[in-house]
C-alpha positions in Angstrom: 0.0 0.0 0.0 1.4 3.6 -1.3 1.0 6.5 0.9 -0.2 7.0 4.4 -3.7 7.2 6.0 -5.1 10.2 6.4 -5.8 10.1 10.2 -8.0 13.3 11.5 -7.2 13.3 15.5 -8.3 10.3 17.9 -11.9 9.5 18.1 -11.6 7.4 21.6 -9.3 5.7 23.8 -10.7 2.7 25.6 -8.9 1.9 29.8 -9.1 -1.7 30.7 -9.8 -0.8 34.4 -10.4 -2.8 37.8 -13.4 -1.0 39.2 -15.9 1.0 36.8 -17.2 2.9 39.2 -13.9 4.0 41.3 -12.7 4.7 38.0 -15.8 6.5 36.6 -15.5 8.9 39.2 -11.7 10.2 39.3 -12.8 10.8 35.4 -15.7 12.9 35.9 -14.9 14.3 39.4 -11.7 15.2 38.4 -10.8 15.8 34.9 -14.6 16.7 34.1 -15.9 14.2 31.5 -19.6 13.4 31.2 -21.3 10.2 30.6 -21.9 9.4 27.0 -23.3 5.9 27.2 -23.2 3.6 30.1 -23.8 -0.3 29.9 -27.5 -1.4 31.4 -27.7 -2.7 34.4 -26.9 -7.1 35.0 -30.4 -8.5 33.8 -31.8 -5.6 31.8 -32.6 -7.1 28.0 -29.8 -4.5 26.5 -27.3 -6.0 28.5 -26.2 -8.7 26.4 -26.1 -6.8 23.3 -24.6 -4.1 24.7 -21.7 -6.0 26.2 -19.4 -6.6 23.0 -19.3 -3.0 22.6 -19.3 -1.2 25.9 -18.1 -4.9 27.7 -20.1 -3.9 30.8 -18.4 -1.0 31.4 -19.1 3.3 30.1 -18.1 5.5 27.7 -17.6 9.5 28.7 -16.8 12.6 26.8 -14.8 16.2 27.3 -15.5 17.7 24.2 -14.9 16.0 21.0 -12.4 13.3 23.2 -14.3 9.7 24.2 -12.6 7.7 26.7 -14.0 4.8 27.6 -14.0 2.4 30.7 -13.6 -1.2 29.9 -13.9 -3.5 33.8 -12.5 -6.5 32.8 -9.1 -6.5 34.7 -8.5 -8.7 37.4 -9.4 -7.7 41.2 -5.4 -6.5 42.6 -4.3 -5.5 39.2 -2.0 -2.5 38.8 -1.0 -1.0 35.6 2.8 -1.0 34.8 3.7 1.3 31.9 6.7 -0.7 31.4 4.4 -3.5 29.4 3.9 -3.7 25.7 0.5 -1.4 25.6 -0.2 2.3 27.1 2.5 4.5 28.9 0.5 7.7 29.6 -2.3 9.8 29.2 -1.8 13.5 29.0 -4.6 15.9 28.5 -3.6 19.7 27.5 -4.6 23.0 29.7 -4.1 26.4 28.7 -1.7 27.7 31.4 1.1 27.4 34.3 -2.0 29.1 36.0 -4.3 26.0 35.3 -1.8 23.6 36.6 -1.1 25.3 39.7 -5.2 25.6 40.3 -4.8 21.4 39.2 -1.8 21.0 42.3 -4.0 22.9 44.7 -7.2 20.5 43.8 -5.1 17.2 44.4 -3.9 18.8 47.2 -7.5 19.1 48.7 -8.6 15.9 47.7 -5.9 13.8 48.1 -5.0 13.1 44.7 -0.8 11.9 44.7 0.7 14.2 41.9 4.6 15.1 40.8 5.8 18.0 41.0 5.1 20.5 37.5 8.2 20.0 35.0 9.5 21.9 32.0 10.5 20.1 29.0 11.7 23.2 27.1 12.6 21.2 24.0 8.6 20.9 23.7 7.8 24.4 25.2 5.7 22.6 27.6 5.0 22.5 31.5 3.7 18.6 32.5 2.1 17.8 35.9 2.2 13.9 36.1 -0.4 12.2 38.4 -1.7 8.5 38.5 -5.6 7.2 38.3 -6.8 4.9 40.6 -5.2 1.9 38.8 -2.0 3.3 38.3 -2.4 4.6 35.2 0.1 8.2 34.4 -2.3 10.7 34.1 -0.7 14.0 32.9 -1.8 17.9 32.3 0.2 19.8 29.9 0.2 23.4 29.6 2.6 25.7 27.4 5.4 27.2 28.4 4.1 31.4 27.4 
C-alpha cells in the first residue's frame, strides 16, 4: 500500500480498568468528562447486546475526546507502563495558572501528583499524576 492514511485526530481511547465505578468517578470528578453511554444494568434485556461494545463497562466525553472504561481486569491489578500497551495519558490545559489551580485541587482531595516540570525542547510545563489503577495521568500546559 502507497502513501499514508489520512488520520483526523483520535476518536476514543478505551482503559481496561479494575473497578468502573472508582474509576468513573476520578474521570468525571476530576478531569470533568460526562457520561456518553453507560452499559444497562446485569439482567436488563440490552445488556447482552450491549456488552461486545461497551463490555459492561461506560463511555464519557470532554469535548470531541471519548474515553471509555472497559472492567475486565482482574481484582489487585495495577498497571505498569513498562508493558507492551499504554505508557501515559496527558490531557492539555491552557496555562502554568491551570496547573497550579490542578496542584492545589489534588492537594485538597488527596490526589498523589509530581511536582510540575519543563520540558523546554517541547515548550511545555507537565504535571504527572496517576488514576486509581495506576495509570500516568498528565496535564500539559505551554510554556508562554
Amino acid at each position: 500500500m502507497a502513501g499514508q492514511i489520512p488520520i483526523d485526530g483520535i476518536h476514543h481511547l478505551r482503559l481496561t480498568v479494575t473497578d468502573v465505578a472508582r474509576s468513573r468517578e476520578f474521570y468525571t470528578q476530576l478531569l470533568g468528562f460526562e457520561i456518553a453511554a453507560e452499559s444497562p444494568a446485569p439482567g436488563d434485556p440490552a445488556a447482552e447486546a450491549a456488552y461486545p461494545v461497551l463490555w459492561g463497562g461506560v463511555v464519557m466525553i470532554r469535548g470531541n475526546f471519548l474515553l471509555g472504561l472497559r472492567p475486565v481486569a482482574k481484582a489487585g491489578d495495577r498497571f505498569d507502563e513498562d508493558r507492551v500497551g499504554l505508557d501515559h495519558l496527558s490531557f492539555n490545559v491552557g496555562s502554568k495558572a491551570e496547573l497550579d489551580k490542578a496542584v492545589k485541587m489534588f492537594d485538597e482531595r488527596g490526589v498523589p501528583h509530581g511536582p510540575i516540570k519543563t520540558l523546554e525542547g517541547f515548550g511545555i510545563l507537565v504535571l504527572p499524576f496517576r488514576d486509581p489503577d495506576n495509570i500516568q495521568v498528565e496535564l500539559t500546559a505551554p510554556l508562554a
